[in-house]
C-alpha positions, 0 to 999 in steps of 0.5 A: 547452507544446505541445498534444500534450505538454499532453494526454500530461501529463493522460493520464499524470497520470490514468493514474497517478492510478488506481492511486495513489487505488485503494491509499488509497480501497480501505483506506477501502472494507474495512469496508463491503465487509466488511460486505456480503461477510460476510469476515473479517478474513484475507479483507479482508487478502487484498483489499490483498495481493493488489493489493500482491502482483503490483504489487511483484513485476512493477513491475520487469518492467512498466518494462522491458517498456515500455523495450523493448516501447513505453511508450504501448503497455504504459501503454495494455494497464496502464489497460486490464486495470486497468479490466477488473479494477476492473469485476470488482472492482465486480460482485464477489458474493463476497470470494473473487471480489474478490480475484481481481479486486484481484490482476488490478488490481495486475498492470495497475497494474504496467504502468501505474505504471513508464510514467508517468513514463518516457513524460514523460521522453520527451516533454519536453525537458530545458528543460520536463522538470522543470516536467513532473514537477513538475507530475504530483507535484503533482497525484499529491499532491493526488488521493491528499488528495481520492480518500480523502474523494470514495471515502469519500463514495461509500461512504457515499451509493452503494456501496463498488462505486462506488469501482471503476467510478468508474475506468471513465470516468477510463480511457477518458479516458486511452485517448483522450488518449493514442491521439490525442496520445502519441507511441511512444517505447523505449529503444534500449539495452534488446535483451536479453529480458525476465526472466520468471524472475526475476518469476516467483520474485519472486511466488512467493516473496513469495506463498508467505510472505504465504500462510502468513502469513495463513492461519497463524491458520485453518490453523495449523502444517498441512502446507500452511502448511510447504509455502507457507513453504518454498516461498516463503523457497526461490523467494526464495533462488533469485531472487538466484542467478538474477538474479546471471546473468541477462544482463537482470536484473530486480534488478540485484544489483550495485546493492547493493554501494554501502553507501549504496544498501543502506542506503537500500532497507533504511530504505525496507523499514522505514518504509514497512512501517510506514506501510504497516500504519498505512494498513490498520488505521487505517480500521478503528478509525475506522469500527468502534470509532469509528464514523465515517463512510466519509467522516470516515475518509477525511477523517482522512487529509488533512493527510498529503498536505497536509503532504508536499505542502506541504513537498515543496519545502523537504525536498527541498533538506535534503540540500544543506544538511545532507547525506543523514544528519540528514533520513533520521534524524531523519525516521523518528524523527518518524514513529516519534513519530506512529505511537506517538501512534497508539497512544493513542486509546481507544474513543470518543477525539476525533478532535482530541486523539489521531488528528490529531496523530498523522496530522500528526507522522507527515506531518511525519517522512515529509515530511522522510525522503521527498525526501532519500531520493530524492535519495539513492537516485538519486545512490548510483550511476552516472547511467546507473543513476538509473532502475533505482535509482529502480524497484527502490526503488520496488519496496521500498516496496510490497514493505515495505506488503505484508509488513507487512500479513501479519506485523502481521496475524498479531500481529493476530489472535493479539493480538485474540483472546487479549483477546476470548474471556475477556471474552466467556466471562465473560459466560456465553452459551449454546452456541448464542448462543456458536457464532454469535459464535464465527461472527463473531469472525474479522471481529474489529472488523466482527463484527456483534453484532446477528446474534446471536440470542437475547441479552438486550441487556445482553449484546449491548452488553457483546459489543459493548464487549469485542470494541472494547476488544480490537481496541483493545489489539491496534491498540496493540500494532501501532502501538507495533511499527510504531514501533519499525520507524521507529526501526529504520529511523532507525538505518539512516538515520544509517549513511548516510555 
């Protein structure tokens, strides 16, 4: 392999890598920032919406503006505004300030993401293109094992800042590679113009809902809440009369009129929502009830990737041996197993008899489901659609994490809170002990008991457990929901003809 190849490879493998690790180590990075932030739970949802939010509405637009723009150019403007924004991210004083700087993260990651593998499509020729993709998987595959434990181990003994401007010097590494060594390319067919409408009302309305979703437990059914939602579910309607006559839509809609291309973005809607939450809220009762450490929790995730890389190439021959319809059911349905043994661990479980085999039967459901629902995704249509197809599913995937995190979120909270309160009145605090923990409980499992002045510490401790053993009840009732969106998505699967 060439040089200039070799070192375009590692720059896009790194690229992509930072957006990649930056998803999976900043759910590891929420209860120290919690802490040292005094944010609360809606707060900490905001810190992974806001990121989710404008990388799945403008991933769409990011792959075409390289198309027609040029892919090093827009992959360069991704790592660079992705680096500015995780800077910010670092010095952030405030959850508020955070969140805007996630927001601006997500919207370079939706320019860095759709170019990676364009660029490498581009550069290699038919001979060395697969070994070239096969060899940016595996790597994806092994930073997204090793950036949760080093993230976690950075938390622990630096800063959960340091989880941030640890993508400064990765960037500048692939600015360098690739100003020296990536070579311009564009897809000569891509001449209409670019659909900011519909990316416009795709944010819109994806931002309306998780706005109304997640600020439904402070503000309640306020105004502002039925303004937010109208104006989202409206946005939405109106993206799809707009794309049906854009002449270059973002979301091309004549792509779901294949039963089997539906089908598979509705399963991908289901599952990944579901993996999506679990990846949220599994940090949490780690650190919090459990009190692991950052670095344990991050370790706690590994043999996921481990098993989906592991048998990544066995999966991925299912679908020539026995058809599209038996991995993409009985995957999701292996999954939907895992997410339910999610729900069994109590406050102080071992790690062995309850979190690991639920991490390793679900990376074993998504290592069946995943490779066979790419292949089928991309051959439900022409060969000339292979990339939109893969894009817009793309697309689903982390649309599905962040409309998952707001509809769970609210089950949440409502869950938490309906348990915690009689527990806590029972133990008779004064009003201005009760004011200081009322004070505390919207960081739900982060709330800190100590903070509370003038408590005896029977007390103190029997807060304590009662704030554990709701968040815990409200943990199973999400993960036993999120089991029945696997199963839901099982079912999408086995229509799949």
């Amino acid at each position: 392999m060439p040089s200039a190849r070799r070192w375009t490879l590692v720059a896009t493998i790194i690229g992509s890598s930072l957006a990649f690790v930056d998803t999976t180590v900043v759910n590891v990075a929420l209860p120290a920032l919690q802490a040292d932030l005094h944010a609360t739970i809606t707060d900490v949802q905001w810190v992974i919406e806001a990121y989710a939010l404008f990388l799945g509405a403008l991933i769409l637009v990011g792959g075409s503006m390289g198309d027609q723009f040029g892919r090093k150019r827009v992959f360069l403007a991704g790592v660079v505004l992705f680096t500015t924004a995780s800077v910010l991210c670092g010095l952030a004083g405030s959850a508020h300030a955070l969140i805007a700087g996630r927001a601006l993260q997500g919207i370079g990651a939706a320019f860095l993401v759709p170019g990676s593998l364009a660029i490498i499509s581009a550069t290699f020729d038919e001979a060395e293109r697969g070994r070239a993709i096969g060899t940016w998987s595996g790597f994806s595959a092994m930073t997204s094992a090793v950036g949760p434990i080093v993230g976690g181990w950075l938390i622990e003994h630096v800063s959960w800042r340091a989880v941030f401007f640890l993508n400064v010097p990765l960037a500048a590494a692939v600015v360098v590679l690739s100003w020296r060594f990536m070579t311009e390319s564009r897809d000569p067919s891509r001449t209409g113009q670019i659909d900011w409408s519909g990316a416009a009302l795709a944010a819109l309305g994806l931002g309306g809902l998780v706005f109304a979703l997640l600020e439904w437990p402070r503000l309640g059914g306020s105004g502002l809440m039925q303004a937010a939602l109208a104006a989202g579910a409206g946005s939405l309607v109106l993206l799809v009369f707009v794309e049906r006559r854009a002449p270059s839509p973002m979301l091309p809609l004549h792509l779901f009129r294949s039963r089997t291309f539906a089908l598979t973005n509705l399963l991908t809607l289901l599952l990944y929502a579901a993996v999506g939450i679990t990846l949220f809220i599994v940090p949490m009762n780690l650190i919090q009830v459990q009190h692991y450490s950052a670095t344990a929790a991050g370790a706690a995730f590994l043999p996921f990737p481990v098993i989906m890389f592991a048998l990544s190439r066995w999966s991925g021959g299912l679908v020539g041996r026995t058809g599209s319809r038996l991995p993409l059911t009985m995957g999701p349905i292996i999954a939907a197993i895992g997410l339910g043994l999610y729900a069994r661990p109590a406050a102080g479980a071992s790690f062995w008899t309850t979190f690991f085999p639920a991490v390793v039967v679900l990376g074993f459901g998504m290592a069946v489901t995943v490779a066979p629902l790419t292949t089928t995704v991309m051959s439900a249509v022409e060969r000339e659609h292979a990339g939109v197809a893969s894009g817009v599913n793309n697309a689903v995937a982390r649309v599905a994490g962040l409309l998952a995190i707001a509809v769970f979120g609210v089950l949440l909270v409502q869950t938490f809170d309906a348990r915690v309160r009689p527990r806590l009145e029972r133990l008779h605090f004064t009003s201005p002990a009760w004011t200081a923990i009322d004070r505390e409980l919207p960081k739900m499992a982060g709330a800190d008991v100590e903070a509370v002045p003038a408590i005896e510490q029977s007390k103190r401790r029997a807060a304590r457990q009662a704030i554990d053993e709701a968040f815990v009840s409200a943990f199973r009732l999400v993960m036993m929901s999120a089991a029945v969106l696997a199963l839901a998505a099982a079912i999408a699967g086995s229509l799949v003809r």
